[in-house]
Residue frames as qw, qx, qy, qz and C-alpha x, y, z in Angstrom:
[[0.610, 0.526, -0.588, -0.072, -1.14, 13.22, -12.39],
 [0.652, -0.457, 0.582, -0.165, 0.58, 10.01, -11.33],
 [0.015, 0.512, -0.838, -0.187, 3.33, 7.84, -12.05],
 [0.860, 0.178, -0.141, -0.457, 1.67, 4.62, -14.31],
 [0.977, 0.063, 0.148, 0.138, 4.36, 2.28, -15.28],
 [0.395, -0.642, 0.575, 0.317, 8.00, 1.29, -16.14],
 [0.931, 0.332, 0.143, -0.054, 8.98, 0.04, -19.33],
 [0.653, -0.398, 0.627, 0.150, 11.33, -2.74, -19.63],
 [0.658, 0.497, -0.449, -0.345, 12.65, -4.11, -23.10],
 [0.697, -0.328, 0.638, -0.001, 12.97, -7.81, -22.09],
 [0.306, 0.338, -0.803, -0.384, 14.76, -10.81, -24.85],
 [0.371, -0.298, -0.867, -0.150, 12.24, -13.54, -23.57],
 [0.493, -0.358, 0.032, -0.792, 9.04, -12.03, -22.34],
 [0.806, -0.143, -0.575, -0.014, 8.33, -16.07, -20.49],
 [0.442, 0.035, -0.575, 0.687, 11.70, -15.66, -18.76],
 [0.056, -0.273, 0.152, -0.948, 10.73, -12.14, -17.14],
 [0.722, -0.352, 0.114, -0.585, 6.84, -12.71, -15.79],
 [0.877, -0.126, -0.454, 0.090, 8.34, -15.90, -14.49],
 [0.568, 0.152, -0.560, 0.583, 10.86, -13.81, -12.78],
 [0.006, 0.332, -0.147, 0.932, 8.53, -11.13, -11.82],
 [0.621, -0.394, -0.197, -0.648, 6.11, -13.12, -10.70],
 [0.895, -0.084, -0.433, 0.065, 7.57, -16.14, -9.24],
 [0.637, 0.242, -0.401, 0.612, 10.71, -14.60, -8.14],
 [0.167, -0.018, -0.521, 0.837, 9.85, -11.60, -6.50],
 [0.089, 0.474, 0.779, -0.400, 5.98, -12.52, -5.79],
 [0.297, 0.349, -0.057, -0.887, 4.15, -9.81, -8.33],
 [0.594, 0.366, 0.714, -0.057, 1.42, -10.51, -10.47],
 [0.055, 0.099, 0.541, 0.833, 0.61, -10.46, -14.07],
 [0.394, 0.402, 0.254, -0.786, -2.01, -7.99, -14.69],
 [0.741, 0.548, 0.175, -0.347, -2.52, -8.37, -18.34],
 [0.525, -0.335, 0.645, 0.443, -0.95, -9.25, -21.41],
 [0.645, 0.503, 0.462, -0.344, -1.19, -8.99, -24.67],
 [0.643, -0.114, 0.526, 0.546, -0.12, -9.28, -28.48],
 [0.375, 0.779, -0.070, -0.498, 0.27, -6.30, -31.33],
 [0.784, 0.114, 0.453, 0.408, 0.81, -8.69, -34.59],
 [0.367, 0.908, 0.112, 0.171, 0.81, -5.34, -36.59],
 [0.125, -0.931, 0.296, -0.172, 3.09, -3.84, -34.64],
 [0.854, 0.239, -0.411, 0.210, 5.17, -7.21, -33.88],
 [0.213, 0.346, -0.628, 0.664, 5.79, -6.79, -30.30],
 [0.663, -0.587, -0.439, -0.153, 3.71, -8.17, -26.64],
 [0.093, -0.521, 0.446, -0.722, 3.46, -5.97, -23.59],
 [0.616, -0.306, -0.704, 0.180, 3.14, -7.98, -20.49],
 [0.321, -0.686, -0.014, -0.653, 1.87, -5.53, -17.28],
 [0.612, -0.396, -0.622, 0.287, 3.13, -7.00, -13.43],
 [0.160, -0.616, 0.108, -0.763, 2.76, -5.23, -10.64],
 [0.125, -0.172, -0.813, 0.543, 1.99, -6.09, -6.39],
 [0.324, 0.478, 0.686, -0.443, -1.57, -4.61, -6.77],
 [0.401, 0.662, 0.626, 0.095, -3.64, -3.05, -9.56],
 [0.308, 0.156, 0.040, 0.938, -2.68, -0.48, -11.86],
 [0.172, -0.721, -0.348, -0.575, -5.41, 1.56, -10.96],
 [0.713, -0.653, -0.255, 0.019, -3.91, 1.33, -7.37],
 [0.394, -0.839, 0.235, 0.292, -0.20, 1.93, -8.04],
 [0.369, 0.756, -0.433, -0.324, 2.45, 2.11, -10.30],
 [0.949, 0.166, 0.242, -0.115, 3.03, -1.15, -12.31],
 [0.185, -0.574, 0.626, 0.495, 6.00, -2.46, -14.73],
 [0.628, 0.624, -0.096, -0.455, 5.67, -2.68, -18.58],
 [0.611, -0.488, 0.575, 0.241, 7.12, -5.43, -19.99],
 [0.467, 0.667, -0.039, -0.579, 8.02, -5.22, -23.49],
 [0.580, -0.063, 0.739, 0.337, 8.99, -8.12, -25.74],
 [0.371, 0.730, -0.363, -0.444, 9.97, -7.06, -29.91],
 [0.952, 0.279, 0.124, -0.018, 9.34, -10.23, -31.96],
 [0.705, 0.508, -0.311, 0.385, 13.04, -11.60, -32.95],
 [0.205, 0.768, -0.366, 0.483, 14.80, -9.54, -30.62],
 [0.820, -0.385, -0.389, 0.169, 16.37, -11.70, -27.64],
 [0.593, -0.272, -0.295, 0.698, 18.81, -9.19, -26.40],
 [0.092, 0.950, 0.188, 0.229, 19.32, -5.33, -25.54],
 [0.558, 0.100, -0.419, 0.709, 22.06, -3.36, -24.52],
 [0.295, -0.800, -0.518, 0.069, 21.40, -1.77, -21.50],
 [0.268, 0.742, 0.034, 0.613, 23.29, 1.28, -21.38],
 [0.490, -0.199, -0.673, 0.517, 24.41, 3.07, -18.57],
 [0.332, -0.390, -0.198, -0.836, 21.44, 5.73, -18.63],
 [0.644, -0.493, -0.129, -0.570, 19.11, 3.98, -16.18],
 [0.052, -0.377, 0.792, -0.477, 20.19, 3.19, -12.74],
 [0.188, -0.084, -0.979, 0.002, 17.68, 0.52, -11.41],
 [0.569, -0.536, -0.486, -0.393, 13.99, -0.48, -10.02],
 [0.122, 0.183, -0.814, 0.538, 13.66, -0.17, -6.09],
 [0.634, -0.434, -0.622, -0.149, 11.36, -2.26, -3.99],
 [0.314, -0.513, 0.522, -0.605, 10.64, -1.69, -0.04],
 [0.645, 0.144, -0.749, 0.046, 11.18, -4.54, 1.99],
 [0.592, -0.711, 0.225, -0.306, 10.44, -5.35, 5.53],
 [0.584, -0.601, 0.503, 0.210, 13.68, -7.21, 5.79],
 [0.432, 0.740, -0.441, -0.267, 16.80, -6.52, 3.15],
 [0.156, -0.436, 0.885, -0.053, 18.69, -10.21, 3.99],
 [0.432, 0.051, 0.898, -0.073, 15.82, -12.22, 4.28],
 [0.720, 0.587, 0.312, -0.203, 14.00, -11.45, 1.27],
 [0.073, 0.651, -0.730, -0.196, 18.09, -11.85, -0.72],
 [0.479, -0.173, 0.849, -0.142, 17.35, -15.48, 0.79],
 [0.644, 0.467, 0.503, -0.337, 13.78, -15.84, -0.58],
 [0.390, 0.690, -0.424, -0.437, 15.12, -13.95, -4.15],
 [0.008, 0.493, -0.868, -0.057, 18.32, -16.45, -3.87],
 [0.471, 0.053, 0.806, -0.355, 15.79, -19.52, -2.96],
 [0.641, 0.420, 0.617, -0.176, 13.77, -19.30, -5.80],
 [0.725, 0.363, 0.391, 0.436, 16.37, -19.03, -8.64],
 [0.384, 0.901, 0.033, 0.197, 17.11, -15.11, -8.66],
 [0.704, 0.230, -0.236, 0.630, 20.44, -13.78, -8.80],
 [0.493, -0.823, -0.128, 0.252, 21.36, -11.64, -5.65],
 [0.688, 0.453, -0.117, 0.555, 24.08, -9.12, -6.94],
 [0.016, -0.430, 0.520, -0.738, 24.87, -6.92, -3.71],
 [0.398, -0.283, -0.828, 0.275, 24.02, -8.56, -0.41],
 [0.290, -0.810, -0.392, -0.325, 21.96, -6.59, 1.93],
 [0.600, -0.178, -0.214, 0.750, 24.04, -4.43, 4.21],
 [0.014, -0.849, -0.306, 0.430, 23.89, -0.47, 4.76],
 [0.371, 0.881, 0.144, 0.256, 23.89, 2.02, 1.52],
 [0.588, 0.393, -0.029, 0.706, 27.70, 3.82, 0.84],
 [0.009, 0.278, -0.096, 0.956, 27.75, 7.21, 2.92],
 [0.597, -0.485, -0.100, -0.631, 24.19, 6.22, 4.92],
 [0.269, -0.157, 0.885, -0.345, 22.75, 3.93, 7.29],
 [0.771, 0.279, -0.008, -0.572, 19.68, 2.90, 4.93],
 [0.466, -0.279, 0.830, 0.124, 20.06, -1.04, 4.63],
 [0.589, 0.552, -0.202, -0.554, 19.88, -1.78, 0.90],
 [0.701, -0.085, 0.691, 0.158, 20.45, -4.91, -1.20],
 [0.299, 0.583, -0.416, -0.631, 20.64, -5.47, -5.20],
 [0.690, 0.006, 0.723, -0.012, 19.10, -8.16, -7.65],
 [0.006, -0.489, 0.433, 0.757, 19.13, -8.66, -10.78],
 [0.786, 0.278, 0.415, -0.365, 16.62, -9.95, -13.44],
 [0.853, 0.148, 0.467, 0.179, 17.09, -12.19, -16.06],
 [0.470, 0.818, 0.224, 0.246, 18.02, -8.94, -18.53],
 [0.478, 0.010, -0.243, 0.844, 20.61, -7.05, -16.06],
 [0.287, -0.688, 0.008, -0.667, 18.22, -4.52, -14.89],
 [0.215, 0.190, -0.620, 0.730, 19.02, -3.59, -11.47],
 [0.427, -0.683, -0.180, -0.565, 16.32, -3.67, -8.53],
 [0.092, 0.272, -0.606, 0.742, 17.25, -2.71, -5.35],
 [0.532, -0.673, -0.505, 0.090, 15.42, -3.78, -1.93],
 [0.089, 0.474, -0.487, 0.728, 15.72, -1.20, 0.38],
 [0.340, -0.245, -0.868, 0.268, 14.79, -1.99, 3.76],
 [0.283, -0.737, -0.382, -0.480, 11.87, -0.57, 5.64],
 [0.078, 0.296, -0.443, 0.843, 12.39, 1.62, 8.78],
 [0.382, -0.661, -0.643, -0.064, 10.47, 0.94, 11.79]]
């Protein structure tokens, strides 16, 4: 076994692979539309899904908003530096909602952004 994808319920499927791709540098795999079913899954990811686990983006004709409950706690990227990739985030329009600094009770240097929906993804930083 092994861990495929994340799915996301986004209100403007544009916004999102603009953020996921632009913002923080992933690509769109695929895409595609279910008129039966009235809803288009968009697929980004940093390499191929056949290489590693990908995010599902899920857009439900009409629907522009979700509540996000407080079930799921957030994506988390690795970073080779938590500050300067806040900058880059912050630089190219995303929203930076904890600065980069060390994790509550650790020393792991962690950071928080946020995408266009309020899901949470965390940078953590990479140990050398």
């Amino acid at each position: 076994m092994r861990l495929l994808h994340t799915m996301l319920r986004v209100g403007d499927l544009d916004r999102s692979i603009q953020f996921y791709t632009e913002v923080l540098g992933m690509h769109l795999l695929r895409r595609k539309d279910y008129p039966d079913g009235k809803f288009t899954l968009a697929f980004v990811g940093y390499q191929e899904e056949s290489a590693g686990a990908v995010i599902e983006l899920t857009y439900n004709w009409g629907v522009d908003h979700y509540s996000l409950g407080d079930a799921f706690g957030h994506i988390a990227l690795e970073v080779e530096n938590a500050a300067a990739a806040c900058d880059a985030i912050r630089g190219r329009g995303g929203k930076v909602v904890r600065e980069a600094g060390p994790m509550k009770h650790g020393s792991t240097i962690i950071a928080f952004v946020e995408d266009p929906d309020g899901y949470r993804i965390e940078l953590i930083e990479h140990k050398q």
